[in-house]
KEKOLMI-305896 format. One record per residue (C-alpha): y, x, z; residue in one letter; residue number from 1. Coordinates in steps of 0.25 Angstrom, whole numbers. Layout:
north_east_up_r_k
Y_X_Z_A_NUM
...
END
This chain:
north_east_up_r_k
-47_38_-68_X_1
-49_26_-78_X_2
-39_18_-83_X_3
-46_6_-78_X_4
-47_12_-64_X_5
-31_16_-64_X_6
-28_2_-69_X_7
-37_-5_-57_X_8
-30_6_-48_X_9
-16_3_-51_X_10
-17_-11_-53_X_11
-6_-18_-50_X_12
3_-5_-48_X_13
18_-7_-55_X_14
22_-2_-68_X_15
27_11_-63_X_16
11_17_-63_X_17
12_14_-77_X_18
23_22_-78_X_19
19_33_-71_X_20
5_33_-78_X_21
12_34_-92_X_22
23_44_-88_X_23
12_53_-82_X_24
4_50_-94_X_25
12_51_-104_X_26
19_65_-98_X_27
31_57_-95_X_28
39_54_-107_X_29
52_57_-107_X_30
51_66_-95_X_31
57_80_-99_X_32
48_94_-99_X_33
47_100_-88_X_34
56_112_-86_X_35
48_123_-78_X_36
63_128_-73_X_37
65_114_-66_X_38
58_106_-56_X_39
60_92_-55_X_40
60_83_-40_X_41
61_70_-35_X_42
63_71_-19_X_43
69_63_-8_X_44
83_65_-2_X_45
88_62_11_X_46
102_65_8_X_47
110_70_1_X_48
104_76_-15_X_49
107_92_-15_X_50
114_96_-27_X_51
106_103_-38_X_52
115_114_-37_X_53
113_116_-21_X_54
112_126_-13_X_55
97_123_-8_X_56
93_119_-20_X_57
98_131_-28_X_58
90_139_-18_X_59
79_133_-21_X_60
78_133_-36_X_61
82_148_-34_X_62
71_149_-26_X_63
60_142_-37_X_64
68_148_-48_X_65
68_133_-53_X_66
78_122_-54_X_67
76_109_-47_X_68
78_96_-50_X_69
78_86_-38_X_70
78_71_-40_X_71
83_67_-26_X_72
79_52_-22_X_73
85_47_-7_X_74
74_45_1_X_75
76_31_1_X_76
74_27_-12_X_77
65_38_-15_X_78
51_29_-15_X_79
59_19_-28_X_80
64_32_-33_X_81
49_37_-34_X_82
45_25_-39_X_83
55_25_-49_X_84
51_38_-55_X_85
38_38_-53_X_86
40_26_-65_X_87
49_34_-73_X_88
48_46_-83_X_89
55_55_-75_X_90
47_61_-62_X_91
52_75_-60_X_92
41_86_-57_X_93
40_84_-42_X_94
42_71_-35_X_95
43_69_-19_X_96
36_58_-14_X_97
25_50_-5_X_98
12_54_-11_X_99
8_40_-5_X_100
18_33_-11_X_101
11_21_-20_X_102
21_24_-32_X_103
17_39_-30_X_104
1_37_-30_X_105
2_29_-41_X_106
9_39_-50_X_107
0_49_-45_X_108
-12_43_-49_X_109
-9_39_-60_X_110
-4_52_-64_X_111
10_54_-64_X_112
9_67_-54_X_113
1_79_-52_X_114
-11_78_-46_X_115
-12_92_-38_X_116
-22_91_-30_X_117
-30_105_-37_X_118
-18_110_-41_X_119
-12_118_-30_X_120
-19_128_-24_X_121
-13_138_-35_X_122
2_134_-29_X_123
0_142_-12_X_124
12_135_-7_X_125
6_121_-11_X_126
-8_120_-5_X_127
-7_109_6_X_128
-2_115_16_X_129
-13_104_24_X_130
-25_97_20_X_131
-20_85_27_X_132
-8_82_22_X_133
-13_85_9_X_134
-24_75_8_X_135
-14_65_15_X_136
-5_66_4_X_137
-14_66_-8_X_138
-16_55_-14_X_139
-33_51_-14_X_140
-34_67_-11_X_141
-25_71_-24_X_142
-13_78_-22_X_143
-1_74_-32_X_144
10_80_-24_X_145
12_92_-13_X_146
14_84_-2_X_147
29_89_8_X_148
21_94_22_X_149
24_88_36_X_150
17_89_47_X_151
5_84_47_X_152
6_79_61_X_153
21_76_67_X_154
19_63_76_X_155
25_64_91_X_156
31_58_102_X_157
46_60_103_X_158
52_58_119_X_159
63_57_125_X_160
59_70_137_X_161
72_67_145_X_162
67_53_145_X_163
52_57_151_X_164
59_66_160_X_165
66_54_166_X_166
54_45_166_X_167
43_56_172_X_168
34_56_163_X_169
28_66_153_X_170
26_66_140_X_171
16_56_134_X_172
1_62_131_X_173
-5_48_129_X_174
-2_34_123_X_175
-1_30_140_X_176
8_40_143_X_177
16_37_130_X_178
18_23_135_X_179
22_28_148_X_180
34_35_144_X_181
38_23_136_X_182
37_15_147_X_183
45_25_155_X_184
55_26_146_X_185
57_10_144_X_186
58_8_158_X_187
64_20_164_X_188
77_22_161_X_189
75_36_155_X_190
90_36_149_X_191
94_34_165_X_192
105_21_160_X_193
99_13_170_X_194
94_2_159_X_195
81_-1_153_X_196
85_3_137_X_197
74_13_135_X_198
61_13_129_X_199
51_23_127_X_200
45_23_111_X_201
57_22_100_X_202
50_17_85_X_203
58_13_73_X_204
56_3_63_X_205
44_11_55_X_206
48_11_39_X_207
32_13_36_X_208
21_6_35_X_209
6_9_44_X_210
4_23_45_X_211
16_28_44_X_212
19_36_54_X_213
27_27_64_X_214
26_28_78_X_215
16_16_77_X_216
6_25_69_X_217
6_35_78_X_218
3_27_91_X_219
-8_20_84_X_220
-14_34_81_X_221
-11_37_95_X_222
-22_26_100_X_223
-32_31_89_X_224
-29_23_76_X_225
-30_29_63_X_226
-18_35_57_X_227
-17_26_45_X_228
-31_25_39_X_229
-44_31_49_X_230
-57_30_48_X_231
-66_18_57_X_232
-79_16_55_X_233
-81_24_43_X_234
-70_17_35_X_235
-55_21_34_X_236
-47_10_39_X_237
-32_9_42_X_238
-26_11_55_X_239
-23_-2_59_X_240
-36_-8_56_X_241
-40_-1_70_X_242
-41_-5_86_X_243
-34_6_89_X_244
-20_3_80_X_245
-21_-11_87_X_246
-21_-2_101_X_247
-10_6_97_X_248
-2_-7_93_X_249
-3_-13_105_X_250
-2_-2_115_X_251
14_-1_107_X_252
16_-15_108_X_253
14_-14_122_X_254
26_-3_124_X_255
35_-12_113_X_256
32_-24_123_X_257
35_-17_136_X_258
49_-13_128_X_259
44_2_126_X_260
47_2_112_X_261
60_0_107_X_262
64_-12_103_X_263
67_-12_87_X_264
56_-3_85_X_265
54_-12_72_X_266
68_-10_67_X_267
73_4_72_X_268
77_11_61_X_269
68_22_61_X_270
81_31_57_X_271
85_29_71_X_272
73_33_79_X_273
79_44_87_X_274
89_37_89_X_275
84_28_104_X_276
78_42_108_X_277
92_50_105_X_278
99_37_113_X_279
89_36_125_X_280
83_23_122_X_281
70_27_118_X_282
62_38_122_X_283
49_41_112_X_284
46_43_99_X_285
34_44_91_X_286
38_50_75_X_287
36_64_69_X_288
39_75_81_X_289
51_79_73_X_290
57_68_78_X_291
60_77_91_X_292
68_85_84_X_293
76_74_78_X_294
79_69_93_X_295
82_83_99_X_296
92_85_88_X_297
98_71_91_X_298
100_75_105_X_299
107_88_102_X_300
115_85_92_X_301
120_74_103_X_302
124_87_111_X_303
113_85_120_X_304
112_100_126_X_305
99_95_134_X_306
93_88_120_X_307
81_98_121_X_308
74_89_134_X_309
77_76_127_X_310
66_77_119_X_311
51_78_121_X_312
38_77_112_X_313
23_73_113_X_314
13_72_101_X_315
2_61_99_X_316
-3_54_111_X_317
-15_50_118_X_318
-23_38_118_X_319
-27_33_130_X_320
-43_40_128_X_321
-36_53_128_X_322
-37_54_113_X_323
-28_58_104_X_324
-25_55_91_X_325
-12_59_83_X_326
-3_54_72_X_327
-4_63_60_X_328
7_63_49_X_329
3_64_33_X_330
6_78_33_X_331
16_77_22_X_332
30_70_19_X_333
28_66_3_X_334
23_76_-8_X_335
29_82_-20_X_336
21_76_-33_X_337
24_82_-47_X_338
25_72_-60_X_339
16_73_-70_X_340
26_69_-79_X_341
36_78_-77_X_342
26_92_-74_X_343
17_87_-88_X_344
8_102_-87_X_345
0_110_-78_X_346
9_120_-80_X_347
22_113_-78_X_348
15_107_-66_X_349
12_124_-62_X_350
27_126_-64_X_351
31_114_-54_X_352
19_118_-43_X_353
23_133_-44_X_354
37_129_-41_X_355
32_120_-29_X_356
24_131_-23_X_357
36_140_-23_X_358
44_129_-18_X_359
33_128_-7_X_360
33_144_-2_X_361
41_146_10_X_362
54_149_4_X_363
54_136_-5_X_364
51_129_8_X_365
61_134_15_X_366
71_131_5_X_367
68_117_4_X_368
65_112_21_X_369
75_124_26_X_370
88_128_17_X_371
92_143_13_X_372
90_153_22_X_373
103_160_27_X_374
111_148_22_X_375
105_135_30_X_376
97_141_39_X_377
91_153_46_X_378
79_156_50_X_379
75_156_65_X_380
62_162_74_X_381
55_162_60_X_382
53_148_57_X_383
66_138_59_X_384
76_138_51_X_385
90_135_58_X_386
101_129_51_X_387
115_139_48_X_388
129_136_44_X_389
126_123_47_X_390
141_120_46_X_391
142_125_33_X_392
141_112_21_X_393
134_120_11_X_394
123_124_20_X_395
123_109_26_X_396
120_107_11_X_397
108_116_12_X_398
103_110_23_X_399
105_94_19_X_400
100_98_5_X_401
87_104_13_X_402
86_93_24_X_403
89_80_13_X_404
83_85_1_X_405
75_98_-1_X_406
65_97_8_X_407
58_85_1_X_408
54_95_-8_X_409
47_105_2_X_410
33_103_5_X_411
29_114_15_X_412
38_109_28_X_413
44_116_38_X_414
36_125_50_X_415
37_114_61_X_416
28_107_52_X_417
19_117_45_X_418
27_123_34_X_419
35_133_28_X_420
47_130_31_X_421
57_135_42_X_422
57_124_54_X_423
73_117_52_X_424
74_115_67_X_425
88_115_75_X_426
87_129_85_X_427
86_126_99_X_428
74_127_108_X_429
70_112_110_X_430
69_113_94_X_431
61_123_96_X_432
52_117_106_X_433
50_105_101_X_434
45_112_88_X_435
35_119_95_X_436
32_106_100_X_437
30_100_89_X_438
21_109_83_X_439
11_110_96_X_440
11_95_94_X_441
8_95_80_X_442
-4_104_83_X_443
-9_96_94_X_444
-8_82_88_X_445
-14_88_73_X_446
-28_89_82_X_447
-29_74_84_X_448
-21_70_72_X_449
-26_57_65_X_450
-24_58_50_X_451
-24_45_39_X_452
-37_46_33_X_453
-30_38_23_X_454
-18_45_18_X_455
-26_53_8_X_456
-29_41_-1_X_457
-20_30_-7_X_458
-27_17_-9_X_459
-23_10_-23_X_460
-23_-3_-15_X_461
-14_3_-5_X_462
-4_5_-17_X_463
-7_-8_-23_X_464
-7_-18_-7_X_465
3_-7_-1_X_466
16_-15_-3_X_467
10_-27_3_X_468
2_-22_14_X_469
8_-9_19_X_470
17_-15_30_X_471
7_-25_34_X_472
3_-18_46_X_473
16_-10_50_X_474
24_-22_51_X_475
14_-31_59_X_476
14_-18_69_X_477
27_-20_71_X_478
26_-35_71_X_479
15_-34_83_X_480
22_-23_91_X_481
34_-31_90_X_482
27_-43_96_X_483
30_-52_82_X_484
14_-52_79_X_485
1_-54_88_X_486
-9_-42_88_X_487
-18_-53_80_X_488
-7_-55_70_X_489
-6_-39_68_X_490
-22_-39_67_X_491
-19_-49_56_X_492
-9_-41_47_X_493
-18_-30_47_X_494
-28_-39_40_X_495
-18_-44_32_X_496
-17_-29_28_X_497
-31_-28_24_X_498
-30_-42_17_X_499
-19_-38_8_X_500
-24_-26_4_X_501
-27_-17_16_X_502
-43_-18_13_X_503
-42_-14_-1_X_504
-35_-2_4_X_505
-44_0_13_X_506
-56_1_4_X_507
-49_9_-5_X_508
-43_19_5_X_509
-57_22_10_X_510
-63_23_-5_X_511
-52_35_-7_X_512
-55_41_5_X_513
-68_41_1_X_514
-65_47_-12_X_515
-57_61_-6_X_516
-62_74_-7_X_517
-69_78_5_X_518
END
């Protein structure tokens, strides 16, 4: 790429690409050699930072026969913390982080990390696991990080089955029948108090923006909109440019209208969305399908000896034609990118992948998602892995370090979602069953799975217009659903999008997708 061309590229981008491209450039200044006996991270934390001296982690640099050396971020400042280092002269050799992320991009284009998207088929254990996910995780079709699997199709629909019961109804195949139960559930009295204080669909406030996996998305795939960016008329467009988001939008408003929605669905915090189905004030949920388990173990650990027949699922839905057209998910959960500026050669880069692949074989993965065998957990029916001397603190040590730290750095996942890795599931036979659920319903909704055409490419106008225009159409959604904006005042938002930058997107979006290898 010519100067000129980056200079037009980045235009406008703050002085940390500057830093970044003369850190990568000049091999990082005062950054120190790389040591081939250590390997350096940066990773999220969801609670408390293990001790260098742990238990886990001693197992795990036994097992490589290398030290390691965690940078650990809460999870709440990790994006200023990225943004921070990313400036600095000090990445460590493998960074955790949104391969999406603007800060991210533009490091990685301007050549800050790896790029290794010919560079892995040497390494068994790092070959994408699935072609998807990879392509939705590179950036314009490179690949400058292993991306962390999840399923590449997780959506469902969580119920309250004591509830249906109650009302006489089935489960819900189509958008009507869905609708039905909510009215059911609203106007029922499922809970049996004698008072209409139920309804049947519980969303939270949603912390992202369009296309983002809220519940809204899913619905408006459900009526055959597309799934962040799909094709119309030979041209990539975004989803909400379509009659078929505006149907979806509608057909919602019309069950927050008749009082089938909670109330404070714009300011739920989404941290307490089990909570109305756990208390029986709300009977559906549409999130990731391990949602069920998060309710079935709310309901046990309430004492609830019945708590396997509270809780029911569906996949995708129905549109009223009969088709079916289903919510996919990006496949992955962040990558692990490695710093040019810290891994200067090929064969310090050899050295960090080598390490990463071993790290990637079963036992590496079973270290990082599960514990140590024997000590943690034990090995049940070939493929879960239950939790022993629970009561024990040092092996609660184990166990927290794994479920708050560790995992982050895994990139395999467990096998409830297509890995390695032993499933971490309570024992119990609704557990059971609702795993074997979910995987048929996986199976099935992957068949009419609608994928972002757009999640390949990254449009240096959407770094560029992002701040200003991102939230445009997620918060006039929620505007119009609440009844706050006309449906001609939402129509005018979303041309506010394109005015503000949306159509330069747009353009450019198509151009890059244009440009991928077919």
């Amino acid at each position: 790429m010519s100067a000129s061309r980056r200079r037009r590229l980045f235009a406008g981008v703050l002085t940390l690409t500057a830093a970044l491209t003369a850190s990568a450039c000049s091999g990082g200044g005062d950054a120190p050699q790389s040591d081939p006996n250590t390997i350096t991270f940066m990773s999220k934390l969801f609670g408390t930072a293990p001790e260098p001296t742990g238990e886990l982690q001693q197992a795990i640099e036994k097992f490589l026969g290398k030290k390691l050396k965690v940078t650990w971020v809460p999870n709440a400042e990790y994006t200023e913390k990225i943004n921070v280092t990313l400036a600095s002269d000090n990445i460590p050799q493998v960074v955790v982080v949104d391969p999406h992320l603007p800060a991210f991009v533009k490091a990685a284009q301007a050549g800050a990390f790896w790029d290794l998207t010919d560079k892995l088929d040497k390494y068994p254990n790092l070959k994408p696991a699935n072609a998807q996910a990879a392509l939705n995780s590179s950036i314009n079709g490179k690949t400058y990080g292993l991306y962390r699997m999840r399923p590449l199709l997780r959506s469902a629909i969580v119920i309250r089955k004591d509830w249906l019961e109650k009302v006489g109804l089935k489960e819900p195949e189509t958008v009507e029948d869905f609708y039905q139960v909510a009215k059911a559930f609203a106007e029922k009295d499922p809970d049996g108090n004698g008072k209409k204080d139920t309804y049947g669909l519980i969303i939270p406030k949603w912390p992202g923006n369009y296309a983002s996996a809220s519940p809204y998305d899913v619905i408006e795939t459900w009526f055959g909109a597309p799934n962040g960016w799909g094709e119309r008329n030979g041209k990539v467009v975004p989803g909400f440019d379509t009659p078929e988001f505006l149907e979806a939008n509608k057909w919602l408003k019309k069950m927050v209208d008749e009082g089938l929605v909670n109330p404070d669905f714009a300011t739920l915090d989404s941290a307490k969305w089990n909570e109305p189905f756990f208390h029986g004030r709300g009977g559906m949920i549409i999130d990731v399908n391990i949602r069920s388990r998060q309710v079935l173990d709310l309901f046990k650990d309430s004492g609830d000896k019945d708590y396997g027949n509270k809780v029911a699922m569906v996949g995708n839905l129905k549109r009223a034609d009969g088709q079916k057209f289903s919510y996919p998910f990006t496949g992955y959960a962040d990558s692990l990118a490695i710093s040019k500026q810290s891994v200067r050669t090929e064969a310090e880069l050899d050295n960090v992948l080598k390490t990463l692949d071993k790290l990637a074989t079963k036992e590496g993965q079973v270290l990082l998602q599960n514990g140590i065998e024997g000590r943690n957990f034990k090995v049940e029916n070939g493929d879960t892995a239950a939790l022993i001397n629970e009561d024990d603190p040092a092996v609660k040590t184990v166990q927290d370090n794994v479920d708050d730290a560790f995992i982050q750095l895994s990139t395999k996942g467990t096998m409830d979602i297509g890995g390695i890795a032993y499933m971490r599931v309570p024992s119990g036979e609704a557990y059971k069953n609702m795993i074997k659920l979910q995987n048929e319903l996986m199976a099935e909704d992957l068949k009419t799975a609608v994928h972002n055409v757009g999640l390949p490419v990254v449009a240096p106008a959407a770094i560029e217009k992002g701040p200003q225009i991102d939230k445009i159409v997620s918060d006039a959604r929620v505007k119009y659903l609440s009844g706050a904006m006309t449906e001609e005042q939402f129509k005018g938002e979303i041309k506010r999008w394109y005015d503000g930058g949306g159509t330069q997107v747009t353009t450019e979006v198509n151009d890059l997708l244009a440009k991928l290898p077919k």
